[in-house]
N, CA and C of each residue as an Amber inpcrd file, in Angstrom:
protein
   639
 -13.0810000  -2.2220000  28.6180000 -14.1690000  -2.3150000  27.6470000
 -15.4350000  -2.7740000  28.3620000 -16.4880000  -2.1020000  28.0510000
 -17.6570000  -2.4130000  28.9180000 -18.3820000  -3.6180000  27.6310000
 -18.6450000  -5.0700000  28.4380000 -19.2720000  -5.4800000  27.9010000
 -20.8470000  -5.3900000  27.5160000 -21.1720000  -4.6750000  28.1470000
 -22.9030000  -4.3120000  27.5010000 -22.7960000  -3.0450000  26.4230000
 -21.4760000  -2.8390000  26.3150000 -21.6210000  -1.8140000  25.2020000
 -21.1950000  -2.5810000  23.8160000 -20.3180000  -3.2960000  24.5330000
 -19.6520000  -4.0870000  23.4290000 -20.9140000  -5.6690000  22.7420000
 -21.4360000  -5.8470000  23.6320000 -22.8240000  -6.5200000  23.3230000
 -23.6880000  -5.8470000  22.1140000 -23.9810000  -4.5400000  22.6410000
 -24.8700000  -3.8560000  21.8960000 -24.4370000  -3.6120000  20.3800000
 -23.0750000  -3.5120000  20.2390000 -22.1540000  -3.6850000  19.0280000
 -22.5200000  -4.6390000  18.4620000 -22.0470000  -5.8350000  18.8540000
 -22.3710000  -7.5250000  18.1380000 -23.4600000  -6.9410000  17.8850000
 -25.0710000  -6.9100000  18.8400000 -26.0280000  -6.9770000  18.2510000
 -26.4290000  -6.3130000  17.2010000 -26.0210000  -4.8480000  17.2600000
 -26.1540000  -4.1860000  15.5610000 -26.2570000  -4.9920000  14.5880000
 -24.9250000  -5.4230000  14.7280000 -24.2280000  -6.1220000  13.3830000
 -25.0080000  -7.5460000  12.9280000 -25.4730000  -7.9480000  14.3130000
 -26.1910000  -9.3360000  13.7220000 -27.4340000  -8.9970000  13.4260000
 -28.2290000  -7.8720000  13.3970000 -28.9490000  -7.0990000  13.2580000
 -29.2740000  -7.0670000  11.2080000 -27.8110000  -6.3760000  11.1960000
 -27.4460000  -5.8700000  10.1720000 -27.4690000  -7.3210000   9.1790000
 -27.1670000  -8.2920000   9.5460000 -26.7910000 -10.0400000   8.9560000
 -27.7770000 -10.5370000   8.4160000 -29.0210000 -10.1110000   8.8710000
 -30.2770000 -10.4070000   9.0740000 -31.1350000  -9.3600000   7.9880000
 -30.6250000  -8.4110000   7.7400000 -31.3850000  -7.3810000   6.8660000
 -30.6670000  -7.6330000   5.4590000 -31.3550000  -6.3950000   4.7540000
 -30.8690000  -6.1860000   3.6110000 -29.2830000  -6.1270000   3.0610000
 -28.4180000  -5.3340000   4.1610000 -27.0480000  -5.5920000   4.0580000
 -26.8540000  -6.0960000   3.6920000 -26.7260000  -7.5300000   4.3930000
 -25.9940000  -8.9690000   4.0700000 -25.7730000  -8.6760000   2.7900000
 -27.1590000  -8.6150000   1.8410000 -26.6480000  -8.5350000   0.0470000
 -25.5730000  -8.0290000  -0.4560000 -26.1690000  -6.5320000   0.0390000
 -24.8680000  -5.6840000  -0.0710000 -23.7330000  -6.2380000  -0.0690000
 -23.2220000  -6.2780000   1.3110000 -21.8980000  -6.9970000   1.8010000
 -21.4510000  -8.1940000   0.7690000 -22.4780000  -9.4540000   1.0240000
 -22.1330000 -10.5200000  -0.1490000 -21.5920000  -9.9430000  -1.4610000
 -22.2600000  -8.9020000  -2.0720000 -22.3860000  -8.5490000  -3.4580000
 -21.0290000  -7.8770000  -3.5990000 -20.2460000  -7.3400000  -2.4670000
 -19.3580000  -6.3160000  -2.5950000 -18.0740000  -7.9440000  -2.4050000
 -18.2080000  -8.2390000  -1.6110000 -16.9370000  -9.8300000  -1.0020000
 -17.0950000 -10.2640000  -2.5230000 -18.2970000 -11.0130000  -3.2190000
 -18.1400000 -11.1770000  -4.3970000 -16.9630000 -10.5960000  -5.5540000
 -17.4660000  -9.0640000  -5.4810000 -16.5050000  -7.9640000  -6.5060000
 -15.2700000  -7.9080000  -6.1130000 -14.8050000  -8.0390000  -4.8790000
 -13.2470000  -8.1470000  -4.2580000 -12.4260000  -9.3910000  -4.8120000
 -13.1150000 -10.3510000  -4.7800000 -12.8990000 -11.8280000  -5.3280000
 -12.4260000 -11.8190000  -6.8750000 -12.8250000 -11.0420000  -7.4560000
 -13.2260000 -11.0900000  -9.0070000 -12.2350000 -10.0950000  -9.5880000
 -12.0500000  -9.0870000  -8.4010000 -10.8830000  -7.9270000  -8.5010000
  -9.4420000  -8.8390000  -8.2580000  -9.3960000  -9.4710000  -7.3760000
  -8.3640000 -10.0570000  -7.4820000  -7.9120000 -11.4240000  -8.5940000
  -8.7460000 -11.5820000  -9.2000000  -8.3430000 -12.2980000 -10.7510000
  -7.9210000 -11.5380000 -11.5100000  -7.8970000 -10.1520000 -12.0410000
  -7.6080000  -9.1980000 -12.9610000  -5.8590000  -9.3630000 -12.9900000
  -5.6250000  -8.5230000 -14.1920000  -4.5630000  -8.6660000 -14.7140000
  -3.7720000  -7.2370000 -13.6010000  -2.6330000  -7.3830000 -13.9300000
  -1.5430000  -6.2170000 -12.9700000  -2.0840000  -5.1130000 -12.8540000
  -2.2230000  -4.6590000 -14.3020000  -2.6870000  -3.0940000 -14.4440000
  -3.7590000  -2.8500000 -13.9530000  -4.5680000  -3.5060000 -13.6670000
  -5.7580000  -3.4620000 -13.4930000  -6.2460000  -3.6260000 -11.4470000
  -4.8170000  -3.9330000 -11.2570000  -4.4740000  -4.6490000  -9.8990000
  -4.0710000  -3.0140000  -9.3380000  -3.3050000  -2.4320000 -10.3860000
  -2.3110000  -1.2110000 -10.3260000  -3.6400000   0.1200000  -9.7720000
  -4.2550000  -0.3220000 -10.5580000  -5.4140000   0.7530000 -10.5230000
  -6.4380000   0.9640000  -9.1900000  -6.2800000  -0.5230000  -9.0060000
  -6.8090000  -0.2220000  -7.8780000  -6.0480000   0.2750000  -6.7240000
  -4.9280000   0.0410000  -6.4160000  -4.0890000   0.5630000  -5.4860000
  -3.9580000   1.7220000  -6.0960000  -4.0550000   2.1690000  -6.7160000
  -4.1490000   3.8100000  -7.2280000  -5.5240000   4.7040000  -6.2110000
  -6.5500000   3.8370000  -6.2190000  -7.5140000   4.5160000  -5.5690000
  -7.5250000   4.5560000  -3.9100000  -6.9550000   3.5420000  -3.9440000
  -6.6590000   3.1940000  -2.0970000  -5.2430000   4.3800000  -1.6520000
  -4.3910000   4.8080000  -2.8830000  -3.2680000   6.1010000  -2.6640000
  -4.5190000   7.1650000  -2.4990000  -5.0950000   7.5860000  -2.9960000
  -6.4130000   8.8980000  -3.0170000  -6.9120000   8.6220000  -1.9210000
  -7.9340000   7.0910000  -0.9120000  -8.2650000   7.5030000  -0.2170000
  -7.5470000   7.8780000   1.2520000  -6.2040000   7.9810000   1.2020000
  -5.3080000   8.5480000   2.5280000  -5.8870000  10.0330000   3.3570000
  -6.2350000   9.9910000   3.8530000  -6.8360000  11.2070000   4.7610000
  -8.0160000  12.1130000   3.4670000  -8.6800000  11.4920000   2.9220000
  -9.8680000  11.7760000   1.8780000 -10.6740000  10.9380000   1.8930000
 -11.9250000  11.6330000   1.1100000 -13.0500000  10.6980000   1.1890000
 -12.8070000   9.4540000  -0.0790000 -13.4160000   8.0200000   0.7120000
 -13.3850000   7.0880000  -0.0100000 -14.5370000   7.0610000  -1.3490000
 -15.7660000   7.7040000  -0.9900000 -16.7510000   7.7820000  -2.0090000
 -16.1290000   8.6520000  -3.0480000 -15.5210000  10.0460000  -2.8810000
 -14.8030000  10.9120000  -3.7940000 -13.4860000   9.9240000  -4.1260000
 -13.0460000   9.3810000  -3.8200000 -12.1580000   8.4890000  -4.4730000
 -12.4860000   7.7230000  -5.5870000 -13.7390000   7.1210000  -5.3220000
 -14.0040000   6.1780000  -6.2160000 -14.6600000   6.5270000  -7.3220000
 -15.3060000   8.0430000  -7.6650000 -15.7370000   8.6000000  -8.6190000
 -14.2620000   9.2350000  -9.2700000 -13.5430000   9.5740000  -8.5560000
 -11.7610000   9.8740000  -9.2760000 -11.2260000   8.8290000 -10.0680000
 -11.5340000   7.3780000  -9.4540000 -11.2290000   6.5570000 -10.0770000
 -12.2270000   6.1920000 -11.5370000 -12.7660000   6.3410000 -11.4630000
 -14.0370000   6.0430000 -12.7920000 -13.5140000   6.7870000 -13.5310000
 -13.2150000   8.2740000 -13.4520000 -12.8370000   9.0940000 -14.3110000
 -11.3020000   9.3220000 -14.9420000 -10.8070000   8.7960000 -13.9300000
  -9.0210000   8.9950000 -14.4010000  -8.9060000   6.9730000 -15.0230000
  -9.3890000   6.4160000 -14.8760000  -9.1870000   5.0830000 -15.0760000
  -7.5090000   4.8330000 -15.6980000  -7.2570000   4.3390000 -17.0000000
  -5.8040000   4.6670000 -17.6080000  -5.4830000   5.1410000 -17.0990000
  -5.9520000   6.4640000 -17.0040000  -4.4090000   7.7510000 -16.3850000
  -3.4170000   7.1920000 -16.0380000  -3.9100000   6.6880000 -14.6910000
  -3.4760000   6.2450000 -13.7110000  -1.5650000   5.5500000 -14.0190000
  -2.0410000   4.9040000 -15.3100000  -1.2480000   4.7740000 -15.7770000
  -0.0060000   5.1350000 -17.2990000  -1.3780000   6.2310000 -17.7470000
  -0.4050000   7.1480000 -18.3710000   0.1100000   8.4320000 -19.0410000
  -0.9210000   9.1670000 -17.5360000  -0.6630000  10.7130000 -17.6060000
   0.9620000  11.0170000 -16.8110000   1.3230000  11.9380000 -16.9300000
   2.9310000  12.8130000 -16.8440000   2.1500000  12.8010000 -15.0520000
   3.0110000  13.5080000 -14.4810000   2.9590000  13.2580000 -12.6700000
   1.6410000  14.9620000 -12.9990000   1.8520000  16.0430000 -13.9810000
   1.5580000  17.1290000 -13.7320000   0.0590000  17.2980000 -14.4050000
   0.1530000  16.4800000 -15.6190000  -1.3300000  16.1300000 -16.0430000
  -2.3190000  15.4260000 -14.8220000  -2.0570000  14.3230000 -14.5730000
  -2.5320000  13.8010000 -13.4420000  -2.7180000  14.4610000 -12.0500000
  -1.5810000  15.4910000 -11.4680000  -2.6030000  16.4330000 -10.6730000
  -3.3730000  17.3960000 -10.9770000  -3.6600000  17.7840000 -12.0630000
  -4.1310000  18.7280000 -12.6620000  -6.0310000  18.2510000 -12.8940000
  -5.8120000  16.4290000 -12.9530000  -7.2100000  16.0470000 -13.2730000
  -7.1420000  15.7730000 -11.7960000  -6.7410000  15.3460000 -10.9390000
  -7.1650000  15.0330000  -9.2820000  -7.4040000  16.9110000  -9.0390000
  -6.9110000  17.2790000  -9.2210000  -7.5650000  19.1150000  -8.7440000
  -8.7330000  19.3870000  -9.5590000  -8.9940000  19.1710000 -10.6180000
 -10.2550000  19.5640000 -11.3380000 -11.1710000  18.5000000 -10.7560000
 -11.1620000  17.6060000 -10.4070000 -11.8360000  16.2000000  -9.5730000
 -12.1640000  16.8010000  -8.4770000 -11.2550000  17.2950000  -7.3200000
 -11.2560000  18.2200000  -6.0340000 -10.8020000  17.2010000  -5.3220000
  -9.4360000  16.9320000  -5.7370000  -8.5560000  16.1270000  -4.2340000
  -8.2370000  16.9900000  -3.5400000  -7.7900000  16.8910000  -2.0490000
  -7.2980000  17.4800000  -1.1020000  -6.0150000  17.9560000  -1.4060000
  -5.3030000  16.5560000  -2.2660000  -3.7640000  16.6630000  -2.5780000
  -3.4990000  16.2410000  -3.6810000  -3.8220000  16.6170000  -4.4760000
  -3.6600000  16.6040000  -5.9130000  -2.2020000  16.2960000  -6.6680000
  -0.9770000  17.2230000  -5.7400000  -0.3630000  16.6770000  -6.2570000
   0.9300000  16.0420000  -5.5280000   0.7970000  15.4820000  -4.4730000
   1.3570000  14.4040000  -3.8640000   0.7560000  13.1710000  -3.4310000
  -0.7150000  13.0970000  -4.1150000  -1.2260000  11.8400000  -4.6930000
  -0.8490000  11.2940000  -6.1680000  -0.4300000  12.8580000  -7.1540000
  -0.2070000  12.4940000  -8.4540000   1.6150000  12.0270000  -8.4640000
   2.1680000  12.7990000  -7.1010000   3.4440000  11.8610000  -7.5560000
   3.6890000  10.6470000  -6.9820000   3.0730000  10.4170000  -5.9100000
   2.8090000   8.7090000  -5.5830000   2.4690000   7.7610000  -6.6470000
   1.3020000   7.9020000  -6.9740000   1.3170000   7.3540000  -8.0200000
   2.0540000   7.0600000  -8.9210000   2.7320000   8.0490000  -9.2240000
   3.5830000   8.1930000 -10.6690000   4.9710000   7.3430000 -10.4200000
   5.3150000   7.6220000  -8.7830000   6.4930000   6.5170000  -8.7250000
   5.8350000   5.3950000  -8.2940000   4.6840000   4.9890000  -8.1630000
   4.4890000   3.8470000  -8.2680000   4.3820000   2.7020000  -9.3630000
   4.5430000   3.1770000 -10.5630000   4.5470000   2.4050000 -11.9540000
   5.6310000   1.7540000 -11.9480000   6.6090000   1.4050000 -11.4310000
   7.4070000   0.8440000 -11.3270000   6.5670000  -0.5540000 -10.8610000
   5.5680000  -0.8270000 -10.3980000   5.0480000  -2.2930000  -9.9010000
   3.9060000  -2.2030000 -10.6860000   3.6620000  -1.7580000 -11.8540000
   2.6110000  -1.8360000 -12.4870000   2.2900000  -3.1530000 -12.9470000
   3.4010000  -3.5490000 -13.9750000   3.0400000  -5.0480000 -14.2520000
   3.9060000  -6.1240000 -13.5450000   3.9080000  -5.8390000 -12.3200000
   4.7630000  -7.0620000 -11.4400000   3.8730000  -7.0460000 -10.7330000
   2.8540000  -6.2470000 -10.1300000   2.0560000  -6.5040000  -9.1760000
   1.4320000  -7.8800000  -8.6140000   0.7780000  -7.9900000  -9.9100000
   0.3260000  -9.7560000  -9.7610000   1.7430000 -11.1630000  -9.0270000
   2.4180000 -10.8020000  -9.9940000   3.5180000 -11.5830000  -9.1870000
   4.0070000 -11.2600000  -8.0510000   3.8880000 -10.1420000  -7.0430000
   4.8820000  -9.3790000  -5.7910000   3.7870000 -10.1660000  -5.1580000
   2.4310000 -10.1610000  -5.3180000   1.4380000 -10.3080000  -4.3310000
   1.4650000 -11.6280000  -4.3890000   1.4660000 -12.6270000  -5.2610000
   1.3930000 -14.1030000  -5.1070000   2.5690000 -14.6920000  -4.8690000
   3.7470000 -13.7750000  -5.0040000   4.9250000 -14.5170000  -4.3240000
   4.7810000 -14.6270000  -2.4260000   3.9660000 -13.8220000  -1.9450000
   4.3320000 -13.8190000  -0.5150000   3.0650000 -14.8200000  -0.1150000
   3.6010000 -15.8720000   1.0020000   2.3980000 -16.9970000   1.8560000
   1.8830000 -16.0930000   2.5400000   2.1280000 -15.1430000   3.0820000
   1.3940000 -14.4190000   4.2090000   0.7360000 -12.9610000   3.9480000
  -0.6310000 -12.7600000   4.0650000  -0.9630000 -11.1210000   3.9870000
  -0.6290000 -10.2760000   4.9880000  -0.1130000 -10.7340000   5.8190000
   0.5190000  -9.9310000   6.9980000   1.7710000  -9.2750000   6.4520000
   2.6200000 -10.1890000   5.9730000   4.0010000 -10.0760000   4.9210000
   3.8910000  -9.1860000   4.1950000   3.0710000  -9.3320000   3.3700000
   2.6160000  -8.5170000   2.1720000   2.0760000  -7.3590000   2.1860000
   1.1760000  -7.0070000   3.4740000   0.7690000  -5.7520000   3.9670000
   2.0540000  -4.5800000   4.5500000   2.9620000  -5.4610000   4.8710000
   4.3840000  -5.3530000   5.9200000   4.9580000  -4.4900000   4.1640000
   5.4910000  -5.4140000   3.0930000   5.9610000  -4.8150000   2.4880000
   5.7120000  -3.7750000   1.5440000   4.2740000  -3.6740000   1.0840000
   3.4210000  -2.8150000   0.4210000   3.7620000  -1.3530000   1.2390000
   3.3340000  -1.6980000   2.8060000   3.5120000  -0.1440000   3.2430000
   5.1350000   0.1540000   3.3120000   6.1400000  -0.2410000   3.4050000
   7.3210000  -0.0560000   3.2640000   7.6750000   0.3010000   2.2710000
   7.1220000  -0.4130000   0.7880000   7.8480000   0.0660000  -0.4980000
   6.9830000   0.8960000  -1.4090000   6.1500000   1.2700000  -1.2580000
   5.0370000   2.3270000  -1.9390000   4.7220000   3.5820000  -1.4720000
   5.1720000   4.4760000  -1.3170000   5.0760000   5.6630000  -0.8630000
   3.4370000   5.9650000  -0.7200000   2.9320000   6.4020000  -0.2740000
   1.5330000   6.8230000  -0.0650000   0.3740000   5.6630000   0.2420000
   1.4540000   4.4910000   0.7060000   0.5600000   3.7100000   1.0530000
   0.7870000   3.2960000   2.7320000  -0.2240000   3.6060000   4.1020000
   0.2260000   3.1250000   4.8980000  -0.2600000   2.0000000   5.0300000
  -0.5650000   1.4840000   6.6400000  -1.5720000   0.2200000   7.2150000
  -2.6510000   0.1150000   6.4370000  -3.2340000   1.1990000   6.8440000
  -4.9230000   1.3160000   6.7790000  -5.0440000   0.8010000   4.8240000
  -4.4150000   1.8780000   4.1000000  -4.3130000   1.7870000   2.8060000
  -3.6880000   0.6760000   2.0040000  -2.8540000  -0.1160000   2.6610000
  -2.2210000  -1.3190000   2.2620000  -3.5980000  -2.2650000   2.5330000
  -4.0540000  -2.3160000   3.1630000  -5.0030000  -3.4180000   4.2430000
  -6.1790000  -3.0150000   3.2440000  -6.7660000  -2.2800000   2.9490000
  -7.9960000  -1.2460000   1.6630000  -7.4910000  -2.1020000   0.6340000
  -6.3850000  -2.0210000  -0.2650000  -5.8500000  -2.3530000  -1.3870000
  -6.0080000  -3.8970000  -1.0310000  -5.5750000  -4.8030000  -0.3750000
  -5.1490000  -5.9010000  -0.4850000  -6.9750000  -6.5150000  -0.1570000
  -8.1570000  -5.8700000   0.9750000  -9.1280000  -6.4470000   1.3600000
  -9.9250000  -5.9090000  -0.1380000  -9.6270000  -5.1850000  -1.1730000
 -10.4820000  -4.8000000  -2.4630000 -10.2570000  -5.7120000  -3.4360000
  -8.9780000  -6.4280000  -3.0820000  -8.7200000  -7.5330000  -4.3970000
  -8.3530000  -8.8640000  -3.7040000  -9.1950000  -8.9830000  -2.4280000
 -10.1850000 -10.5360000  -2.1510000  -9.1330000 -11.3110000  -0.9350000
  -8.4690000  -9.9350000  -0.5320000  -7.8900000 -10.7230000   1.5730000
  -8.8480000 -10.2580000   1.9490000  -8.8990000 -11.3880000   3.2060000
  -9.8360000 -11.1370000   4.1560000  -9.9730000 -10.7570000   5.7230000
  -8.7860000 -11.3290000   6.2350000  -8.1380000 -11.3730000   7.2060000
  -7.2110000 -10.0870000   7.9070000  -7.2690000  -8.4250000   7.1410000
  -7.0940000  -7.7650000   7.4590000  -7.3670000  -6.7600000   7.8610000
  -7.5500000  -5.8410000   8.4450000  -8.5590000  -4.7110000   8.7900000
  -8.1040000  -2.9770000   8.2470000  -9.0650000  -2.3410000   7.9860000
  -9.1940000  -1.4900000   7.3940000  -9.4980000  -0.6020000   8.5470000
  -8.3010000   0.4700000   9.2770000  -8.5650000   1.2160000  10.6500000
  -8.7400000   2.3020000   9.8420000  -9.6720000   3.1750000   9.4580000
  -9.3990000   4.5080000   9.4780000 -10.3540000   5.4890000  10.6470000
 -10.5330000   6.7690000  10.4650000 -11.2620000   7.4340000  11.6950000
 -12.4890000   6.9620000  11.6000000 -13.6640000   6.4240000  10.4190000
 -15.0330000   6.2900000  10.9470000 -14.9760000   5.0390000  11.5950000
 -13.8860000   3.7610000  11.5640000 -13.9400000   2.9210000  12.3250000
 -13.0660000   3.1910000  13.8090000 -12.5840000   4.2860000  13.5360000
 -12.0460000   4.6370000  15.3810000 -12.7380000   5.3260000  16.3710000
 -13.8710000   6.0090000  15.4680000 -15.2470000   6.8800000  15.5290000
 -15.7840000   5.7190000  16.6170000 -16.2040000   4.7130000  15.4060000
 -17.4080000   3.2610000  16.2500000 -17.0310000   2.8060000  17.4460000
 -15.3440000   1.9090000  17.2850000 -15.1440000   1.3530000  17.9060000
 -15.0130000   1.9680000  19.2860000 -14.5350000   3.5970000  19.3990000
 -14.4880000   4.0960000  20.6510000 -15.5900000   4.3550000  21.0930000
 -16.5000000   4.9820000  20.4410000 -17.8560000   5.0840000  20.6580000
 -18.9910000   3.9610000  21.7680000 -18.3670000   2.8220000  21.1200000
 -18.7090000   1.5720000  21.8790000 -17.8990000   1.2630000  22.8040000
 -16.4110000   1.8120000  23.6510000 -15.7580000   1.4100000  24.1250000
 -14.8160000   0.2730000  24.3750000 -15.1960000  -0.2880000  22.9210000
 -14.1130000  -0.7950000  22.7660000 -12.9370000  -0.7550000  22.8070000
 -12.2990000   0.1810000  21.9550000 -10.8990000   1.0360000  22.1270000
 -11.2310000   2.3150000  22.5050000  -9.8610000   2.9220000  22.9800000
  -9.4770000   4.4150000  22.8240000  -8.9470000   5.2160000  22.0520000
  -9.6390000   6.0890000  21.4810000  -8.8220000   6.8570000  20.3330000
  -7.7010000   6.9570000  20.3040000  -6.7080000   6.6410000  19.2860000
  -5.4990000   7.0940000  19.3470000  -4.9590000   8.4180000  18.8740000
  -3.8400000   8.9890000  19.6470000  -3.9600000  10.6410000  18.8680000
  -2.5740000  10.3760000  17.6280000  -2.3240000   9.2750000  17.9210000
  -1.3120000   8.4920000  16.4080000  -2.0340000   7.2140000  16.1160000
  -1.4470000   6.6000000  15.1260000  -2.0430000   5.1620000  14.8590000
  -0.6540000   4.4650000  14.3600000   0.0680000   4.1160000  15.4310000
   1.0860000   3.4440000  14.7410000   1.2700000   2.1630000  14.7110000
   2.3530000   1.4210000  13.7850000   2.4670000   0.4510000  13.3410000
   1.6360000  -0.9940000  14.9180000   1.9240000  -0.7690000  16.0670000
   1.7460000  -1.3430000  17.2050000   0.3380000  -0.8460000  17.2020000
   0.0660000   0.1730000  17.8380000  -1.2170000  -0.3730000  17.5750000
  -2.3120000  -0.4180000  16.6490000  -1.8940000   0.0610000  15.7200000
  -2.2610000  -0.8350000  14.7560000  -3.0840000  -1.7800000  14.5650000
  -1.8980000  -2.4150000  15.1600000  -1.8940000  -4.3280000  14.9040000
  -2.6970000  -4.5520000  16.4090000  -2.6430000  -3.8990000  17.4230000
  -3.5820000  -4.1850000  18.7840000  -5.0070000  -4.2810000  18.4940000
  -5.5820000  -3.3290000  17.7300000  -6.2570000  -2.3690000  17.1120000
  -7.4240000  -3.8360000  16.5590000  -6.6540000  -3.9730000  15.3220000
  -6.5460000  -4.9660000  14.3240000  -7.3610000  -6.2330000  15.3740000
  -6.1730000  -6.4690000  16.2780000  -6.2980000  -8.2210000  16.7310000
  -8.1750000  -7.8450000  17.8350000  -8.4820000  -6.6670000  18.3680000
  -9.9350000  -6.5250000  18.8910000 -10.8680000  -6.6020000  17.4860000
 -10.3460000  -6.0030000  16.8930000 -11.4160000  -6.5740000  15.6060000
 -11.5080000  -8.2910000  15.2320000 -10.0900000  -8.7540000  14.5700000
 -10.6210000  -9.7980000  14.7600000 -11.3070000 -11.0470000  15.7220000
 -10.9640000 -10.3910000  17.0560000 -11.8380000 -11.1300000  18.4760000
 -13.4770000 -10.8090000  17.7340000 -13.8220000  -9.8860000  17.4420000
 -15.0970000  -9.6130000  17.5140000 -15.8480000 -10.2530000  16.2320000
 -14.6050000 -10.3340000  14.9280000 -15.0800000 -10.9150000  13.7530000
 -15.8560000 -12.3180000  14.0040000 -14.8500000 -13.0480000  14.6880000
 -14.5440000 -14.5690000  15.1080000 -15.9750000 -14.6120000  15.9270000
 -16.0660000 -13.8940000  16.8690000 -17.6850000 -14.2090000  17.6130000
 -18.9070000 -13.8190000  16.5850000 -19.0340000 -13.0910000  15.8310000
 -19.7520000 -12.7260000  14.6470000 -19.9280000 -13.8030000  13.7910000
 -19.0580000 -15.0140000  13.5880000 -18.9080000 -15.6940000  12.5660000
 -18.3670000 -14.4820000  11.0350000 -18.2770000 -13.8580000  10.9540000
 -17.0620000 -13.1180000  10.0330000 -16.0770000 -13.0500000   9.5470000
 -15.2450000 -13.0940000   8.2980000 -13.8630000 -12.2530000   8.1690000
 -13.9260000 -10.9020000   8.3660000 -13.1160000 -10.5410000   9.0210000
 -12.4490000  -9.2190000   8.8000000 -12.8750000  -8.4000000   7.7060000
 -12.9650000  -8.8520000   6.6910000 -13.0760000  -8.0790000   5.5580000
 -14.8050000  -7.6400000   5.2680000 -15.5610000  -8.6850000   6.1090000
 -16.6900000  -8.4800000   6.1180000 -17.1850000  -7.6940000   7.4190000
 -16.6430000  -8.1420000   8.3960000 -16.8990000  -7.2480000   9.5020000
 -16.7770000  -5.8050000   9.4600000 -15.8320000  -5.2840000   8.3050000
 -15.7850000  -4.0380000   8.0390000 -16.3650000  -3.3710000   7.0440000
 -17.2320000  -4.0220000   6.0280000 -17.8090000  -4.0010000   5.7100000
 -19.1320000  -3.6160000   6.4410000 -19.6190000  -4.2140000   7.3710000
 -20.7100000  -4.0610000   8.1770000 -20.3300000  -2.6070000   8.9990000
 -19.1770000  -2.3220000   9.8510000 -19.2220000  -1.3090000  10.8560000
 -19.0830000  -0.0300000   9.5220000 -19.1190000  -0.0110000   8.9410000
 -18.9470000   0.9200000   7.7560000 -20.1110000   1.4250000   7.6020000
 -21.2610000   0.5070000   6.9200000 -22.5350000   0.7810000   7.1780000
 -22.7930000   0.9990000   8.5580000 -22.7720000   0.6540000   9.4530000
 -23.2560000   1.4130000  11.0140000 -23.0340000   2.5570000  11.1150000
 -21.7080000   3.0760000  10.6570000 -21.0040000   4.3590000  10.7900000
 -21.4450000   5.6680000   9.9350000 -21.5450000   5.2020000   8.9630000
 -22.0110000   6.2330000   7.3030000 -23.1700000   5.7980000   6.6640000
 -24.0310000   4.8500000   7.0410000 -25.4020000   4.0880000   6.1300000
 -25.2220000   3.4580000   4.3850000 -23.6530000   3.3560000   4.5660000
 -23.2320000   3.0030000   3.1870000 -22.3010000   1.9600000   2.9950000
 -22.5070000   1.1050000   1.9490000 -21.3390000  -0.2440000   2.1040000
 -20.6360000  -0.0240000   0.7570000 -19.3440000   0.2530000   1.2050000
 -18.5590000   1.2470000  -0.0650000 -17.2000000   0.1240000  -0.1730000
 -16.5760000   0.5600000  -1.7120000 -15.3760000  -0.4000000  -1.3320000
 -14.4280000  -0.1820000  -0.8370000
């Protein structure tokens, strides 16, 4: 990793700390906070949108979500791809049957997530027992309803970070590195004065000019 590239990184971002962002960012850490007080279903829903954004756009996700809201929880598996295809998902309908076997944690959610001490744990079992949810999407779901401490890898942050030489693209992203992946982010959070959850927040905007959830 070249440190004058990796310099020039920090400096963006403290750049970015200093501007208008920050609001942004604050305003969005705020709404994550506030998401995670909500009731199950409501918990449900959002991990509904973090299943949509798996290899799709997160902005088209989140207008899917405005519009299917309920559904989510109580259209048939075939109604529900039928509104993700009139929406224009990629996968309409092996997002609509993820979902659909995911109601089974609809109203336990709140309790699965506050039974575990650790978000590492909890990220561990989310992607294991939810079909359509991996790292990246477990780590989305859990940093939208107010963790902080986890990172959100998808390609516009593998875009940056290689870009800057930080890392090297991976032509997989698996569970290892992953978590390698993960632990250079949080080195860089920690010198930032940052969580994780905000730091990605920020390279998001560097990447796309947009601070999305």
């Amino acid at each position: 990793m070249s440190s004058s590239r990796l310099d020039e990184l920090l400096s963006k971002v403290r750049e970015l700390k200093r501007s208008r962002v920050r609001e942004l960012v604050d305003a969005r850490m705020r709404e994550f906070r506030r998401n995670g007080r909500k009731p199950s279903r409501e918990l449900f829903k959002e991990l509904c949108f973090c299943i949509l954004t798996a290899n799709f756009s997160a902005e088209r996700s989140i207008r899917m979500q405005e519009e299917i809201e309920d559904g989510f929880l109580t259209l048939s598996e075939g109604e529900l791809a039928r509104e993700l295809r009139r929406l224009g998902h990629r996968y309409p309908e092996s997002r609509a049957r993820y979902i659909v076997e995911a109601r089974w944690i609809a109203d336990k959610l709140k309790d699965i997530i506050e039974s575990f001490g650790s978000q590492l744990e909890l990220r561990d079992w989310l992607a294991k027992s939810i079909k359509g949810l991996g790292y990246k999407e477990a780590s989305h779901f859990l940093r939208n309803i107010g963790f902080t401490d986890l990172a959100i890898i998808d390609f516009h942050i593998l875009d940056l970070l290689a870009s800057y030489g930080v890392v090297e693209k991976p032509r997989t992203l698996t569970r290892k590195r992953y978590l390698e992946i993960e632990e250079k982010l949080r080195e860089i959070a920690r010198s930032l004065g940052l969580t994780l959850a905000e730091l990605d927040l920020y390279l998001w905007y560097l990447e796309t000019g947009k601070v999305l959830k």
